[in-house]
N, C-alpha and C positions, 0 to 999 in steps of 0.2 A: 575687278582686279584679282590677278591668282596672287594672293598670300603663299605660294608655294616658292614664289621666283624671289621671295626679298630674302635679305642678307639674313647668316646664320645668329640665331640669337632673338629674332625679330618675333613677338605674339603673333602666337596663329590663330586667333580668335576672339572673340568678343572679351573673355575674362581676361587672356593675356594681353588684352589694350589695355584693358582698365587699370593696369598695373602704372602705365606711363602718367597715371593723373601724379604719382607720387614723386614723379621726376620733376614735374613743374612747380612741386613749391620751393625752389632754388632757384627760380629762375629771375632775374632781374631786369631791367631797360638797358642792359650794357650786352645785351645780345645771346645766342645760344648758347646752352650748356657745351664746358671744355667739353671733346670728343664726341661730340653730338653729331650723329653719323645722317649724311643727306638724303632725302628721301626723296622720291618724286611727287608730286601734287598732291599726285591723290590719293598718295599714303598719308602725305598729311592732313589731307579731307578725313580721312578714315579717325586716324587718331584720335582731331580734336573732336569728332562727332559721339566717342565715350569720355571727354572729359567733364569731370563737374563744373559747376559755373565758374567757381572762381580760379580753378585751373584755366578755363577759357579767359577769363581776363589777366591772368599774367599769359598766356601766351601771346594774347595780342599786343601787348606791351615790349615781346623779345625782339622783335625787330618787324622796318615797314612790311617784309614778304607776309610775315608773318598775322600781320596787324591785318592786311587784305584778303587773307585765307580763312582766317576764324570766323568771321562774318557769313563766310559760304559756305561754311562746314553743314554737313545736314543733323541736327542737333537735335537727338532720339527722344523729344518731350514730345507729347501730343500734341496735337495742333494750333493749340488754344493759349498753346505757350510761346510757342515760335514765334514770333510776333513782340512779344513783350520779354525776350532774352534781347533781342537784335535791335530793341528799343531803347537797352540798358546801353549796348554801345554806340548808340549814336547819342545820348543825355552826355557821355563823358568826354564826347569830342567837343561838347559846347564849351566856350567862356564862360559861362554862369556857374558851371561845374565846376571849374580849376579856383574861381572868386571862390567861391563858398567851402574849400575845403578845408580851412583854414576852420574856421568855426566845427567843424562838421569831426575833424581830430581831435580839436582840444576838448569835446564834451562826449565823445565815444565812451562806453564802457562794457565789460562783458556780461552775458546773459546767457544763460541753457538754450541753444536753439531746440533742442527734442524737447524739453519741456517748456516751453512756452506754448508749441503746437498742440502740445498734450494735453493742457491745462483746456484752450478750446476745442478739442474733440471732445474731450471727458464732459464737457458743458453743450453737447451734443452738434460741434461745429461741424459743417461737410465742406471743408475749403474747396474752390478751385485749383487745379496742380498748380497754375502759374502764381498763386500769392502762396503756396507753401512750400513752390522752388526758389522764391523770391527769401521767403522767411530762412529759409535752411540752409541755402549754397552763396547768398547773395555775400559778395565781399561788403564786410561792415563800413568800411573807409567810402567803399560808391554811392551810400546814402545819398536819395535828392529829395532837397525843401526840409531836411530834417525831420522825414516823417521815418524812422525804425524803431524798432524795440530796442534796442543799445543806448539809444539816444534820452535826453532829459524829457520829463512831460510837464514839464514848467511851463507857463504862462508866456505867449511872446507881444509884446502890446504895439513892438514895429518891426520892416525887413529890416530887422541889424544885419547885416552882416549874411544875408541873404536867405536868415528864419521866417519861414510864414509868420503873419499874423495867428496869433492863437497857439494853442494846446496839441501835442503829439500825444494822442491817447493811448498810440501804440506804446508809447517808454512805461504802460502803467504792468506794474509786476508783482503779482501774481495776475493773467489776462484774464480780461472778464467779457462773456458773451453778453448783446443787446439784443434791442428787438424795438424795430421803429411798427407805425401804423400801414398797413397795406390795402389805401384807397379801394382800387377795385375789387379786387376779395373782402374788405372788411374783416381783416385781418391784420394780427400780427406777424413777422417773420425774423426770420435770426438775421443779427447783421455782426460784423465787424465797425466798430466806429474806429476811423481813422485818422480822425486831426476835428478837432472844435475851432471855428474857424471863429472870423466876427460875427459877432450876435445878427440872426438868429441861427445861419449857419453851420451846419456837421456836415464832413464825409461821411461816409458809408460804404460797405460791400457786403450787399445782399449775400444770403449762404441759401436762399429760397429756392430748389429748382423748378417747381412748379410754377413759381411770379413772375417768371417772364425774364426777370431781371436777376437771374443768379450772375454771379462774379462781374457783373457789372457797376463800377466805381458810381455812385451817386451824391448828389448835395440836397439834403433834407435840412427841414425847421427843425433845431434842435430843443423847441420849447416843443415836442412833440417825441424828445427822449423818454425811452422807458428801459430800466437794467431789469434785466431778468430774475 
Protein backbone atom coordinates (compact mmCIF):
# COMPACT_ATOMS: atom_id res chain seq x y z
CA UNK A 1 0.00 0.00 0.00
CA UNK A 2 1.55 3.61 -1.05
CA UNK A 3 1.11 5.69 2.10
CA UNK A 4 1.80 8.45 -0.34
CA UNK A 5 -2.07 8.31 -1.85
CA UNK A 6 -3.85 8.66 1.69
CA UNK A 7 -5.57 11.88 2.79
CA UNK A 8 -3.53 14.94 4.03
CA UNK A 9 -2.65 14.62 7.56
CA UNK A 10 -2.46 10.78 7.61
CA UNK A 11 1.15 9.08 9.35
CA UNK A 12 3.63 8.29 6.84
CA UNK A 13 5.18 5.69 8.85
CA UNK A 14 5.67 3.47 11.30
CA UNK A 15 6.01 6.24 14.36
CA UNK A 16 3.33 8.38 12.82
CA UNK A 17 0.86 5.17 13.23
CA UNK A 18 1.80 4.77 16.50
CA UNK A 19 0.46 8.01 17.41
CA UNK A 20 -3.23 6.61 16.60
CA UNK A 21 -2.83 4.03 19.57
CA UNK A 22 -3.63 7.47 21.63
CA UNK A 23 -6.76 8.09 19.68
CA UNK A 24 -8.40 4.77 20.85
CA UNK A 25 -8.57 5.26 24.34
CA UNK A 26 -11.82 7.38 23.65
CA UNK A 27 -13.19 5.02 21.97
CA UNK A 28 -16.43 3.23 23.15
CA UNK A 29 -19.19 0.29 21.96
CA UNK A 30 -21.33 3.43 20.62
CA UNK A 31 -19.17 3.35 17.40
CA UNK A 32 -16.33 5.45 15.68
CA UNK A 33 -14.77 8.57 16.94
CA UNK A 34 -16.96 11.82 15.77
CA UNK A 35 -15.01 12.76 12.45
CA UNK A 36 -13.13 9.68 12.15
CA UNK A 37 -12.26 9.78 8.57
CA UNK A 38 -12.75 6.31 6.39
CA UNK A 39 -10.23 4.47 5.28
CA UNK A 40 -9.87 1.47 3.24
CA UNK A 41 -9.20 -2.06 4.60
CA UNK A 42 -6.09 -2.05 4.44
CA UNK A 43 -5.31 0.87 5.98
CA UNK A 44 -7.06 -0.19 8.68
CA UNK A 45 -4.92 -3.53 8.57
CA UNK A 46 -1.95 -1.27 8.67
CA UNK A 47 -3.16 0.84 11.73
CA UNK A 48 -4.22 -1.68 14.12
CA UNK A 49 -1.00 -3.87 13.39
CA UNK A 50 1.03 -0.84 15.60
CA UNK A 51 -1.64 -0.85 18.10
CA UNK A 52 -1.00 -1.89 21.62
CA UNK A 53 -3.12 -4.55 23.10
CA UNK A 54 -5.47 -2.79 24.70
CA UNK A 55 -5.95 -0.36 22.02
CA UNK A 56 -6.69 -3.41 19.93
CA UNK A 57 -9.47 -4.49 22.31
CA UNK A 58 -11.36 -1.20 22.35
CA UNK A 59 -11.17 -1.21 18.71
CA UNK A 60 -12.80 -4.38 18.34
CA UNK A 61 -15.40 -3.28 20.43
CA UNK A 62 -16.12 0.22 17.95
CA UNK A 63 -18.24 -1.52 15.83
CA UNK A 64 -19.00 -5.23 13.92
CA UNK A 65 -16.48 -4.05 10.73
CA UNK A 66 -14.34 -3.21 13.07
CA UNK A 67 -14.62 -6.18 15.61
CA UNK A 68 -13.73 -8.54 12.04
CA UNK A 69 -10.77 -6.53 11.16
CA UNK A 70 -8.72 -6.54 14.25
CA UNK A 71 -8.49 -10.18 14.39
CA UNK A 72 -6.65 -10.09 10.80
CA UNK A 73 -4.63 -7.35 11.56
CA UNK A 74 -0.88 -8.70 11.20
CA UNK A 75 0.12 -7.96 14.92
CA UNK A 76 4.15 -6.98 14.83
CA UNK A 77 4.73 -9.64 18.07
CA UNK A 78 7.04 -12.49 17.29
CA UNK A 79 5.46 -15.45 16.52
CA UNK A 80 5.11 -17.06 19.63
CA UNK A 81 2.76 -14.42 20.52
CA UNK A 82 0.37 -14.33 17.78
CA UNK A 83 -1.46 -17.14 18.66
CA UNK A 84 -2.12 -16.36 22.31
CA UNK A 85 -3.29 -12.32 21.37
CA UNK A 86 -5.89 -13.91 18.98
CA UNK A 87 -6.59 -16.38 21.78
CA UNK A 88 -7.58 -13.40 24.15
CA UNK A 89 -10.22 -12.52 21.61
CA UNK A 90 -11.81 -15.48 21.18
CA UNK A 91 -11.87 -16.26 25.52
CA UNK A 92 -14.21 -12.88 25.44
CA UNK A 93 -16.56 -13.99 22.90
CA UNK A 94 -17.39 -16.72 25.32
CA UNK A 95 -20.41 -16.79 27.93
CA UNK A 96 -18.12 -17.89 30.69
CA UNK A 97 -16.41 -14.49 30.15
CA UNK A 98 -19.25 -12.06 30.17
CA UNK A 99 -20.56 -14.69 33.72
CA UNK A 100 -17.42 -14.01 35.42
CA UNK A 101 -16.98 -10.44 34.94
CA UNK A 102 -18.86 -9.35 37.49
CA UNK A 103 -16.63 -10.98 40.15
CA UNK A 104 -13.55 -10.15 38.16
CA UNK A 105 -14.43 -5.89 38.51
CA UNK A 106 -15.44 -5.91 41.96
CA UNK A 107 -12.02 -7.47 43.26
CA UNK A 108 -9.68 -5.57 40.56
CA UNK A 109 -7.14 -3.36 41.92
CA UNK A 110 -4.03 -1.36 40.54
CA UNK A 111 -0.50 -2.52 40.57
CA UNK A 112 3.00 -1.11 38.80
CA UNK A 113 2.94 -3.28 35.55
CA UNK A 114 7.05 -2.05 34.81
CA UNK A 115 7.65 -3.01 38.28
CA UNK A 116 6.16 -6.20 38.77
CA UNK A 117 8.18 -7.30 35.65
CA UNK A 118 11.11 -5.85 37.12
CA UNK A 119 10.95 -7.28 40.36
CA UNK A 120 11.20 -10.86 38.27
CA UNK A 121 13.98 -10.03 35.99
CA UNK A 122 15.98 -8.54 38.84
CA UNK A 123 15.49 -12.13 40.47
CA UNK A 124 17.04 -13.29 37.10
CA UNK A 125 13.62 -14.11 35.27
CA UNK A 126 13.90 -14.39 31.13
CA UNK A 127 10.08 -14.24 30.27
CA UNK A 128 8.49 -15.33 27.16
CA UNK A 129 7.33 -12.08 25.08
CA UNK A 130 3.86 -13.57 25.18
CA UNK A 131 3.44 -13.49 29.26
CA UNK A 132 5.19 -10.25 29.42
CA UNK A 133 2.87 -8.78 26.51
CA UNK A 134 0.28 -10.43 28.52
CA UNK A 135 1.54 -8.86 31.88
CA UNK A 136 2.12 -5.15 30.49
CA UNK A 137 -0.72 -4.31 27.67
CA UNK A 138 -3.26 -6.91 28.71
CA UNK A 139 -6.52 -4.85 29.57
CA UNK A 140 -6.97 -5.67 33.63
CA UNK A 141 -11.00 -6.05 33.22
CA UNK A 142 -10.16 -9.17 30.35
CA UNK A 143 -8.65 -11.19 33.26
CA UNK A 144 -9.78 -15.18 32.84
CA UNK A 145 -10.26 -17.83 35.90
CA UNK A 146 -8.80 -14.82 38.01
CA UNK A 147 -5.41 -15.70 37.48
CA UNK A 148 -3.48 -11.59 37.23
CA UNK A 149 -1.60 -9.66 39.31
CA UNK A 150 -4.35 -6.96 39.91
CA UNK A 151 -6.33 -9.59 41.21
CA UNK A 152 -6.76 -11.05 45.16
CA UNK A 153 -4.34 -14.02 46.05
CA UNK A 154 -6.78 -15.23 48.64
CA UNK A 155 -7.78 -18.63 49.02
CA UNK A 156 -10.71 -19.85 46.74
CA UNK A 157 -12.23 -23.25 48.35
CA UNK A 158 -15.19 -23.32 45.37
CA UNK A 159 -16.12 -21.99 41.52
CA UNK A 160 -18.18 -18.99 43.18
CA UNK A 161 -18.84 -17.03 40.92
CA UNK A 162 -16.68 -18.61 38.24
CA UNK A 163 -12.87 -18.45 40.58
CA UNK A 164 -10.84 -21.36 40.30
CA UNK A 165 -10.50 -23.54 42.96
CA UNK A 166 -7.36 -22.39 44.93
CA UNK A 167 -4.75 -19.40 45.09
CA UNK A 168 -3.73 -16.71 42.42
CA UNK A 169 -0.05 -16.59 43.18
CA UNK A 170 0.16 -14.05 40.69
CA UNK A 171 -1.83 -11.14 43.09
CA UNK A 172 1.34 -11.86 45.51
CA UNK A 173 3.27 -8.37 45.61
CA UNK A 174 6.21 -7.91 45.78
CA UNK A 175 6.72 -11.03 42.85
CA UNK A 176 8.74 -13.66 43.87
CA UNK A 177 10.82 -16.24 41.44
CA UNK A 178 10.55 -20.30 42.02
CA UNK A 179 12.18 -23.07 40.99
CA UNK A 180 10.35 -26.50 40.81
CA UNK A 181 12.65 -30.08 40.31
CA UNK A 182 13.74 -31.00 36.72
CA UNK A 183 13.37 -34.81 36.32
CA UNK A 184 15.38 -35.32 33.40
CA UNK A 185 18.25 -32.97 33.98
CA UNK A 186 18.24 -33.54 37.75
CA UNK A 187 17.91 -30.22 38.11
CA UNK A 188 16.38 -27.17 39.13
CA UNK A 189 14.84 -24.42 36.85
CA UNK A 190 13.19 -21.12 37.31
CA UNK A 191 9.52 -21.05 37.10
CA UNK A 192 6.71 -18.59 37.40
CA UNK A 193 4.00 -20.25 39.66
CA UNK A 194 0.83 -19.29 38.62
CA UNK A 195 -2.43 -20.37 40.50
CA UNK A 196 -2.05 -23.32 43.60
CA UNK A 197 -4.62 -25.33 42.65
CA UNK A 198 -6.27 -28.36 44.79
CA UNK A 199 -3.79 -30.19 46.61
CA UNK A 200 -1.28 -31.49 45.26
CA UNK A 201 -1.56 -29.28 42.30
CA UNK A 202 0.49 -25.85 40.88
CA UNK A 203 0.72 -24.20 37.58
CA UNK A 204 3.78 -23.33 36.49
CA UNK A 205 5.81 -21.37 33.50
CA UNK A 206 8.94 -22.76 33.07
CA UNK A 207 11.52 -19.64 32.24
CA UNK A 208 14.26 -22.81 31.34
CA UNK A 209 15.40 -22.41 27.75
CA UNK A 210 17.43 -25.15 27.73
CA UNK A 211 14.42 -27.75 29.44
CA UNK A 212 12.60 -28.24 26.75
CA UNK A 213 9.95 -26.70 28.27
CA UNK A 214 10.55 -22.98 28.27
CA UNK A 215 7.14 -20.82 28.25
CA UNK A 216 5.31 -23.77 28.42
CA UNK A 217 2.28 -23.60 30.84
CA UNK A 218 2.68 -26.85 33.29
CA UNK A 219 0.74 -28.62 36.31
CA UNK A 220 3.42 -29.98 38.89
CA UNK A 221 3.12 -31.72 42.67
CA UNK A 222 3.25 -28.67 44.53
CA UNK A 223 4.57 -30.82 47.66
CA UNK A 224 7.70 -30.62 45.28
CA UNK A 225 7.69 -26.56 45.84
CA UNK A 226 10.90 -24.82 46.30
CA UNK A 227 11.20 -20.60 46.53
CA UNK A 228 14.36 -19.47 45.73
Amino acid sequence: MNLATLPRGTPKGVTGLRYYNKTMKGITTSGPPANFPSFPIELYLALFSHFLLKALFASRGTCHEWRKLVIKADIPYPSSTSSPVRSLFTLIECEYFHRTRPCILDNLKDFDREAYVDAFVQQGANFPEDFKLWTLESPAKAAIADIWPGLPDDAVEDCFKGRLVGRNVLGIIPSQLSSIPFMPQQRRIPTVCLWVGSSPDAIWLPLDEESGVYGKVMICDIRELYIE
